[in-house]
C-alpha positions as CSV (number, residue, x, y, z in Angstrom):
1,X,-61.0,-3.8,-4.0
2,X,-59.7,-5.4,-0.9
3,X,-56.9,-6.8,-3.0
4,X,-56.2,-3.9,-4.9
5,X,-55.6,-1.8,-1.5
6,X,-53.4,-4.2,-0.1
7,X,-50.9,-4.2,-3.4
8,X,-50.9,-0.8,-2.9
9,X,-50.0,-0.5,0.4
10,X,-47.0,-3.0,-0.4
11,X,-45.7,-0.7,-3.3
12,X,-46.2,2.5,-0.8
13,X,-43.8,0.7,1.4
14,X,-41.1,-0.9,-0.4
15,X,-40.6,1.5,-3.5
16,X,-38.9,4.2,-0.9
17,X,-36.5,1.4,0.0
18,X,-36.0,0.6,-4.0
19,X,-35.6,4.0,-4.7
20,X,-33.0,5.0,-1.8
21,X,-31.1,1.5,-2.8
22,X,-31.0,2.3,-6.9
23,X,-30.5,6.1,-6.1
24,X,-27.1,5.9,-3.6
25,X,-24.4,7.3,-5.6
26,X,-20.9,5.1,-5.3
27,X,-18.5,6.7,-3.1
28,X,-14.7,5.7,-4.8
29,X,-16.0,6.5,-8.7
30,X,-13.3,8.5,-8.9
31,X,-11.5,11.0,-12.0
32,X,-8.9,9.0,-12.2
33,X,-7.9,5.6,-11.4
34,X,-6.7,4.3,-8.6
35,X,-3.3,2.3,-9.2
36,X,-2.0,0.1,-6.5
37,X,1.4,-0.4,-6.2
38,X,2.8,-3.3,-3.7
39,X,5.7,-3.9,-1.2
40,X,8.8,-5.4,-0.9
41,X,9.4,-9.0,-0.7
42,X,6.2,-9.8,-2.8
43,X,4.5,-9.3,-6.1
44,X,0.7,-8.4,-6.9
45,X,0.3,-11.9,-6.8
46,X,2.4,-13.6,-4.5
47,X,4.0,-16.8,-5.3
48,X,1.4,-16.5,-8.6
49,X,-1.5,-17.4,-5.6
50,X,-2.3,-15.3,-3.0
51,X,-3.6,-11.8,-4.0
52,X,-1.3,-8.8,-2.1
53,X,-4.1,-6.4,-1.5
54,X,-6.6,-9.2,-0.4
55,X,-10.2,-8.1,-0.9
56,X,-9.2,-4.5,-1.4
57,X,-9.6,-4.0,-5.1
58,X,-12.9,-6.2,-5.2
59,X,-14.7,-3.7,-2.5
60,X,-13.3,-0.3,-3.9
61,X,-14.6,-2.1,-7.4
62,X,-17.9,-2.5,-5.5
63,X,-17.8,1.5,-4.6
64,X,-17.5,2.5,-8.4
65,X,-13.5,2.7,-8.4
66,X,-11.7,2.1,-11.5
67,X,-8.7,-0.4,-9.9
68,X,-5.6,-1.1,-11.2
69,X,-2.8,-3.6,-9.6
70,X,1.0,-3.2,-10.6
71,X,3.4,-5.7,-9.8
72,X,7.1,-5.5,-9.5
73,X,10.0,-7.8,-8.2
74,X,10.0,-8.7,-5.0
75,X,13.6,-8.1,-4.4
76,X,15.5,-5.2,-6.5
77,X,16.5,-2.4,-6.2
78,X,14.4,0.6,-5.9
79,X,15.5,2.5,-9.5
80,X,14.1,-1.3,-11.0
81,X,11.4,-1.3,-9.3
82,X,10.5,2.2,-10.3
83,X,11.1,1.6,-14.0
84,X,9.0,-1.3,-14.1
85,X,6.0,0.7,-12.3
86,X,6.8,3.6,-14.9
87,X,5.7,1.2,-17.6
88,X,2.9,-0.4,-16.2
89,X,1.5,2.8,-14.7
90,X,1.9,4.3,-18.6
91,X,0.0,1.2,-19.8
92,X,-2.7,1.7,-17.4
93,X,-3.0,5.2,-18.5
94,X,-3.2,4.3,-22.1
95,X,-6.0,1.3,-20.8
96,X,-8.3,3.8,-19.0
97,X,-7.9,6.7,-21.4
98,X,-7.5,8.9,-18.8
99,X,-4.3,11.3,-18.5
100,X,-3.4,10.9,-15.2
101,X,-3.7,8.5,-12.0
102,X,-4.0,8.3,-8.3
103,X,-1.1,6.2,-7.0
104,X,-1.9,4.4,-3.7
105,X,1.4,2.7,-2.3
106,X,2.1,0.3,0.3
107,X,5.6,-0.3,2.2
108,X,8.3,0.1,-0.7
109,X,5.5,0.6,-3.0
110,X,5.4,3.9,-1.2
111,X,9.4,4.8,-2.3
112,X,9.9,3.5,-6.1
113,X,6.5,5.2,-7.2
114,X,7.9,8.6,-5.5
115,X,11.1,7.8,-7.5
116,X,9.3,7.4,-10.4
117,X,7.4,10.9,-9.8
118,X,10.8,12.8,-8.7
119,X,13.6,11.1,-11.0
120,X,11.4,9.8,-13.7
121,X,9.7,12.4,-14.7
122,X,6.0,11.0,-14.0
123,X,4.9,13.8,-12.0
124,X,2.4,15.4,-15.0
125,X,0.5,11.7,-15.0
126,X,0.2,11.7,-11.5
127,X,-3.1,12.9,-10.0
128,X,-2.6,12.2,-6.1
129,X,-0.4,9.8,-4.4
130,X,-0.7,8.0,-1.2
131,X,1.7,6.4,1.0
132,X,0.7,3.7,3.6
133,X,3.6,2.4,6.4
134,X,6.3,3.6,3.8
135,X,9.8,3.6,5.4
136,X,10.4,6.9,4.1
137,X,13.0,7.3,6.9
138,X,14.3,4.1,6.7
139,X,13.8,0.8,9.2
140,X,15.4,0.0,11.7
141,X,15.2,-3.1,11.3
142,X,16.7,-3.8,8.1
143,X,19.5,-1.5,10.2
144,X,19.8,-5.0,12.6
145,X,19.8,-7.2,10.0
146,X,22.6,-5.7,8.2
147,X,24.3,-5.7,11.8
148,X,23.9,-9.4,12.4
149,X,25.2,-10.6,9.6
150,X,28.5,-9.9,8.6
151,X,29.7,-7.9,6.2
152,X,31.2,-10.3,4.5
153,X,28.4,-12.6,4.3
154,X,25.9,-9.4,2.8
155,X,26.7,-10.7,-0.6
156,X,26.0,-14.3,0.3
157,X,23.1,-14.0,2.0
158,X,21.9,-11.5,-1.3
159,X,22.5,-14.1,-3.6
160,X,20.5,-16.8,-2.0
161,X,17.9,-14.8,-1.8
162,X,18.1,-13.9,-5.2
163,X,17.7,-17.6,-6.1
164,X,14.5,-18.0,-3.8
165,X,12.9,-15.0,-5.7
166,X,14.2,-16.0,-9.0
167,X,12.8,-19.6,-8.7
168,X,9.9,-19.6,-6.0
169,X,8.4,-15.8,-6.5
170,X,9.3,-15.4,-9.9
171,X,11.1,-12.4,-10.2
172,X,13.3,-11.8,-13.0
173,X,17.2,-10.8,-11.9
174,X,16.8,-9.8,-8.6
175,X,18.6,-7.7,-6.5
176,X,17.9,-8.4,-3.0
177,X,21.2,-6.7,-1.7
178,X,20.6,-3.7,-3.0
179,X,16.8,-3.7,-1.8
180,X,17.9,-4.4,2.3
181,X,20.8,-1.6,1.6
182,X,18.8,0.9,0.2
183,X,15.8,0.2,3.2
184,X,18.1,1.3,6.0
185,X,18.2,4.4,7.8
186,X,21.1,5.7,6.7
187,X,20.4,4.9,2.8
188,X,17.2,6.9,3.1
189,X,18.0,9.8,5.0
190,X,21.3,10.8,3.8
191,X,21.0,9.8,0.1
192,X,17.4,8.8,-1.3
193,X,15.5,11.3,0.7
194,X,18.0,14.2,-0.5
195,X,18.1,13.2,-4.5
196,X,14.3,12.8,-4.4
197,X,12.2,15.3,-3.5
198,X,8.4,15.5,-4.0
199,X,7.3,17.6,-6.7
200,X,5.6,21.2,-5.8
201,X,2.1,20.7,-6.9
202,X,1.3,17.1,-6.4
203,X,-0.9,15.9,-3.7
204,X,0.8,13.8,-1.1
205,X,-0.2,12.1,1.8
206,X,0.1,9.7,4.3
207,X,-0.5,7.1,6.5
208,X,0.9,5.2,9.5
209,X,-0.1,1.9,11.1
210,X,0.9,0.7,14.5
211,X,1.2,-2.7,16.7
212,X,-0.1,-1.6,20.3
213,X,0.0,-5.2,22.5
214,X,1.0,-7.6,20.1
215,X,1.4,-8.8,16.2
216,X,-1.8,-10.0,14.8
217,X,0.0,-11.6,12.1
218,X,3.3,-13.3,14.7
219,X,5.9,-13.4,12.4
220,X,6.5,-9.5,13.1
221,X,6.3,-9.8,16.5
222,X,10.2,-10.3,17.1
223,X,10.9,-7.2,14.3
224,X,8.1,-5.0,16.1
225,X,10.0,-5.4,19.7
226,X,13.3,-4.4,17.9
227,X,11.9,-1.7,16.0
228,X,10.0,-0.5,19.6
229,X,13.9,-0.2,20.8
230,X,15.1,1.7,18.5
231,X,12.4,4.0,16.8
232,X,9.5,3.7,19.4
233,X,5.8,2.9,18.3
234,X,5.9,1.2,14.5
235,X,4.0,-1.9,12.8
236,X,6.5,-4.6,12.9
237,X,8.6,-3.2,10.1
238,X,8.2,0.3,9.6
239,X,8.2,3.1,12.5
240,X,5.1,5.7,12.9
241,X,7.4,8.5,12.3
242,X,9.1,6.8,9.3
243,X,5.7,6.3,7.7
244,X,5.1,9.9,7.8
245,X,5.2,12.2,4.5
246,X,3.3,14.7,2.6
247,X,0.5,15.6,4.4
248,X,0.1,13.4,7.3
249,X,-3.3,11.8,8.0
250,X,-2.4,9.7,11.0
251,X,-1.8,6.4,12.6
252,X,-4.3,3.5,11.6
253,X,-4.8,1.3,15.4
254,X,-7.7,-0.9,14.8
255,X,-10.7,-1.3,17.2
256,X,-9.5,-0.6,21.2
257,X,-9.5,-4.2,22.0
258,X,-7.4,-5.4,19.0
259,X,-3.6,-5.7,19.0
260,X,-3.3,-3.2,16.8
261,X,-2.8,-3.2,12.9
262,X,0.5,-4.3,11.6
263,X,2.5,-3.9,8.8
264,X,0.5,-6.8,6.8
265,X,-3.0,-6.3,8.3
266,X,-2.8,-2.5,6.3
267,X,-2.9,-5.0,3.1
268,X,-5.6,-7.1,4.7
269,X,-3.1,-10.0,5.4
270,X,-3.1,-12.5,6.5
271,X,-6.3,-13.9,3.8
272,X,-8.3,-10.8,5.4
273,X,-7.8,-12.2,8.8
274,X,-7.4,-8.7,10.5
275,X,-9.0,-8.7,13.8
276,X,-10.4,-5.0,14.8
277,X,-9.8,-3.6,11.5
278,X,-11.8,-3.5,8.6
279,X,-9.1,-3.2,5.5
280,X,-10.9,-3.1,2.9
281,X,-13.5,-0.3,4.5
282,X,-10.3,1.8,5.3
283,X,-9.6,1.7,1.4
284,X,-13.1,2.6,0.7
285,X,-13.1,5.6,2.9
286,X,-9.4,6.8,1.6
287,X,-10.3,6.8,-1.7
288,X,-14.3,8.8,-1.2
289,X,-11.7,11.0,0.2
290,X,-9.5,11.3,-2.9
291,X,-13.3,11.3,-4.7
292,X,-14.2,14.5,-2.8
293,X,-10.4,16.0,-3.7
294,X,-11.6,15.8,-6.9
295,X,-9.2,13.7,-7.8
């Protein structure tokens, strides 16, 4: 009898715990999938090794999201890029059997997938879409660039870098002029901006990241300083107010002692090394969010 009691005082107090553990509903299982769609410079893979969005579609996976990954060139311009996304974003459509999809972009990701809504008439298969450190306004630092070199060196420096992409990033006929032109202030403000507008009735939104003290990932450090100068607070390559369209949720900083969160920490890089931000639980929350939408 002894025995018998004690068993039952064990299942008394673990089967609450069971219960709560089986019974918690999964917060991204949303209508519609989630579609990811990458930066400049990069692929969903990059150099076929390193995942972009590293750790991000494995936790949202976790949370009951259905996760898709498109990948573009690296370099092109952003009509290319936005055809090739058309296509795979169709194909994922066709995959999931659902009729339409929640777009979540990062950097450029953020301005072919609104050309593909606008000027490619995608808008009736789009559920929500969400920009993260888009340079909808341009950069100022593809401004500098463009100012440093000369102009006639533009097309030399382009086609090298075509060759790079072509041979170490495998994308297939690049166009890495076109993609530093059309990334400049100017470019976006007085022509892309104007010819694509976002569609009345579609959800937008977005989000802005920032470097406070100092680059966790270095290698923006030198852009961030020049982008400071000219624009004010930004994330190494994109300015706060840049990043800024649809409805604005506001500027990601990472924990109080961290450096901030710059443009590559927002993707988890570099390998998840992010320090005072938690990337992939900043996914998790933005898509419950799209969940509660009902989207």
């Amino acid at each position: 009898m002894k025995d018998r009691g004690f068993i039952l005082f064990l299942v008394l107090m673990f089967t609450p715990a069971v219960l709560f553990a089986a019974g918690s509903a999964p917060k991204c299982d949303t209508v519609y999938p989630v579609v990811l769609a990458h930066g400049m410079g990069a692929q969903a893979k990059i150099v076929s090794i390193v995942d972009y969005w590293w750790g991000i579609e494995d936790a949202l996976e976790d949370e009951g999201a259905d996760v898709y990954i498109t990948s573009v060139n690296g370099m092109d311009s952003t009509a290319n890029k936005a055809a090739s996304f058309k296509r795979q974003f169709l194909e994922i459509l066709a995959i999931s059997g659902k009729s339409k999809g929640n777009i979540i972009g990062h950097s450029h990701g953020t301005i072919y997938t609104r050309y593909a809504i606008t000027l490619l008439g995608l808008s009736s298969k789009v559920a929500s879409w969400t920009g993260l450190s888009g340079p909808h306004r341009g950069s100022s630092v593809a401004d500098f660039i463009f100012k440093v070199v000369p102009n006639q060196g533009w097309t030399l420096v382009g086609d090298a870098l075509d060759v790079v992409y072509t041979f170490v990033f495998g994308d297939k006929n690049p166009n890495s002029l076109d993609n530093g032109i059309e990334m400049t202030r100017a470019y976006m403000q007085n022509t892309f901006n104007k010819n694509c507008p976002n569609v009345s009735g579609l959800y937008y939104q977005s989000y802005a990241s920032k470097i406070r003290y100092a680059s966790n990932s270095i290698i923006l450090e030198i852009p961030w300083l020049i982008c400071l100068a000219y624009e004010g607070d930004n994330d190494g390559l994109v300015a706060v107010n840049s990043a800024k369209w649809g409805n604005y949720r506001g500027c990601i900083e990472g924990a109080w002692w961290s450096g901030g969160v710059d443009h590559l920490n927002i993707v988890n890089q570099f390998f998840g090394i992010t320090p005072g931000f938690d990337a992939p639980q900043f996914y998790i929350d933005v898509v419950s969010d799209l969940k509660n939408k009902g989207y």
